[in-house]
C-alpha positions, 0 to 999 in steps of 0.5 A: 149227584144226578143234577151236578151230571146233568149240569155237567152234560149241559155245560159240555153240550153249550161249549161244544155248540159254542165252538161251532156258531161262535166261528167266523164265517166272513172275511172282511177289508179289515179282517184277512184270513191267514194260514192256520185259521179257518172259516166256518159255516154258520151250521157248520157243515163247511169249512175254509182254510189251507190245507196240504195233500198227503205227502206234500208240503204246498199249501192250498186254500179249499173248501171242505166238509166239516166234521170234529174231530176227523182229520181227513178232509174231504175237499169240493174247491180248490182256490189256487190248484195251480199255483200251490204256496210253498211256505205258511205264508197264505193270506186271503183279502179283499183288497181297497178295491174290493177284490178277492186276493190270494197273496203268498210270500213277498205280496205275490198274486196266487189267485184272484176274483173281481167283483161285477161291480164296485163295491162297498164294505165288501164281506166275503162269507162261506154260507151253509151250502158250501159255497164262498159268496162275495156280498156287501155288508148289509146284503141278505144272502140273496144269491142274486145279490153276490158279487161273485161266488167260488161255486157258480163264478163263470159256470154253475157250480152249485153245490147241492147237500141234503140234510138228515136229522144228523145234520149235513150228510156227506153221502148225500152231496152231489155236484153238477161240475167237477168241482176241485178236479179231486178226481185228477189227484194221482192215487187219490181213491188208492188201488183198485179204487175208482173216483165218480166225478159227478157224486161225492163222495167221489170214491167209491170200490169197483164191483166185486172190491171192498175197502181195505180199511172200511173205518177209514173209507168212513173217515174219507181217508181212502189211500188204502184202496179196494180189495177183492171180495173173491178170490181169484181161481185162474181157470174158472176167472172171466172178466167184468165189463166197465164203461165210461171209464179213463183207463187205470194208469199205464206203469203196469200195463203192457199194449199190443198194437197187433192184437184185436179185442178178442186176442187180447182177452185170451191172452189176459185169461191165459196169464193169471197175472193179467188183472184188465185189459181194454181196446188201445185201438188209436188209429181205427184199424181195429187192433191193440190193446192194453193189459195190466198186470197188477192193482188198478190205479187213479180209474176214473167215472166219467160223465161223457165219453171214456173206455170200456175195461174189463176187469178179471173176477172170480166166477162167484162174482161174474153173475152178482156184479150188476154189469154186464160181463163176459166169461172165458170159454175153454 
């Protein structure tokens, strides 16, 4: 009995690994991709398809993380971000004269790469690294080598992931380019949830917040947002100071052009409601400032430039943040 179970286990562990290294990874003159198939790297880390965002019927071509089984894709390129197809009718190619092309219904150009040079037996193969290469066939996988690459085609682009024993973790990759714009999806760390540019994965809760579904935070599905870990008390509130930050979007703010900093930070305390505010100061006269009244939505880390906020927290969390922080004086 033990050997009919170990023979099982066996064939399940052969199957599962078969499904993995058995996929294809290159598309070729003779072999497009079509909507509803996908690529997938050979350690299968990555995969390449079409997919469409939550809520939304348009199809895009991207890149992903690959996990089984996990229907949230955590996505680092977009192919066609600005030109998304409306039906199932995505076709990836080389065409005769070697060009990478996205086409969409009646053969219309969604998207396109050119090689540097004329090529022959073109393949175009998503590697292990995340990274979609245009090579020849009988080319090793020699970056210096690719025709052009959808990480580092006009930029460097590189996507760097770390191996665990695990395999390819997702906490682990990090970019040097805001690959996919992910962070200018509206709503796309949900509220009271911020978006890093620079790491993945990009959300993450703002201090003194936890996710709202952790298992889902898990599963990348972050929609659901942050709650706050303290209660709020009113009177005994002061605000945290957040910084390189694109403000939260304005449809529940309100701005004052007349108010200084100052102003605007005992009018936000005095009002429970009031959850932020920050500078709004546009001309340079040292006045206005903008408050909002409700959950914190589409806050962006930025690498370079970006505002300061600051954001109401209950007085347990005012010393544990790790930021720095202001407290209302009475």
């Amino acid at each position: 009995m033990e050997i009919i179970a170990f023979m099982l286990i066996s064939f399940y562990i052969l199957i599962s690994y078969s499904q993995v290294s058995g996929a294809e990874d290159t598309v070729t003159q003779s072999h497009p991709l079509t909507d509803g198939n996908t690529l997938i790297s050979k350690n299968g880390s990555f995969e390449m398809g079409f997919f469409s965002p939550a809520n939304s019927s348009s199809r895009y071509l991207g890149i992903w993380v690959w996990q089984k089984n996990i229907p949230v894709k955590h996505v680092i390129w977009v192919a066609n971000k600005e030109k998304p197809i409306e039906d199932l009718s995505g076709l990836l190619m080389i065409n005769s004269t070697g060009n990478v092309v996205l086409l969409s219904q009646n053969n219309t150009v969604v998207w396109s790469k050119t090689p540097i040079r004329e090529v022959q037996n073109p393949v175009l193969q998503l590697l292990d690294s995340g990274n979609l290469v245009l090579r020849e066939e009988e080319t090793e996988e020699n970056s210096e080598k690719y025709l052009c690459q959808s990480l580092d085609f006009s930029s460097i682009r590189r996507l760097i992931a770390e191996k665990t024993q695990n395999g390819l973790s997702p906490g682990n990759l990090a970019r040097r380019a805001d690959i996919a714009n992910f962070c200018d999806s509206p709503r796309v760390c949900g509220p009271n949830g911020g978006c890093d540019v620079v790491k993945a994965p990009n959300c993450y809760c703002l201090k003194g917040f936890q996710p709202k579904s952790p298992n889902n935070w898990k599963n990348y599905d972050n929609t659901d947002g942050c709650v706050r870990t303290e209660t709020l008390n009113c009177s005994t509130d002061g605000f945290v100071k957040y910084v390189s930050l694109k403000l939260p979007n304005s449809t529940y703010s309100f701005s004052n052009q007349t108010n200084n900093l100052k102003e605007c930070e005992q009018k936000c305390m005095s009002n429970c409601s009031c959850m932020a505010y920050a500078s709004s100061d546009i001309n340079g006269s040292g006045t206005g400032c903008a408050m909002w009244y409700d959950d914190l939505i589409d806050v962006k880390l930025l690498v370079d430039g970006g505002k300061d906020l600051y954001i109401r927290m209950a007085a347990s969390e005012l010393g544990k943040c790790g930021i720095s922080f202001l407290v209302h004086v009475h």
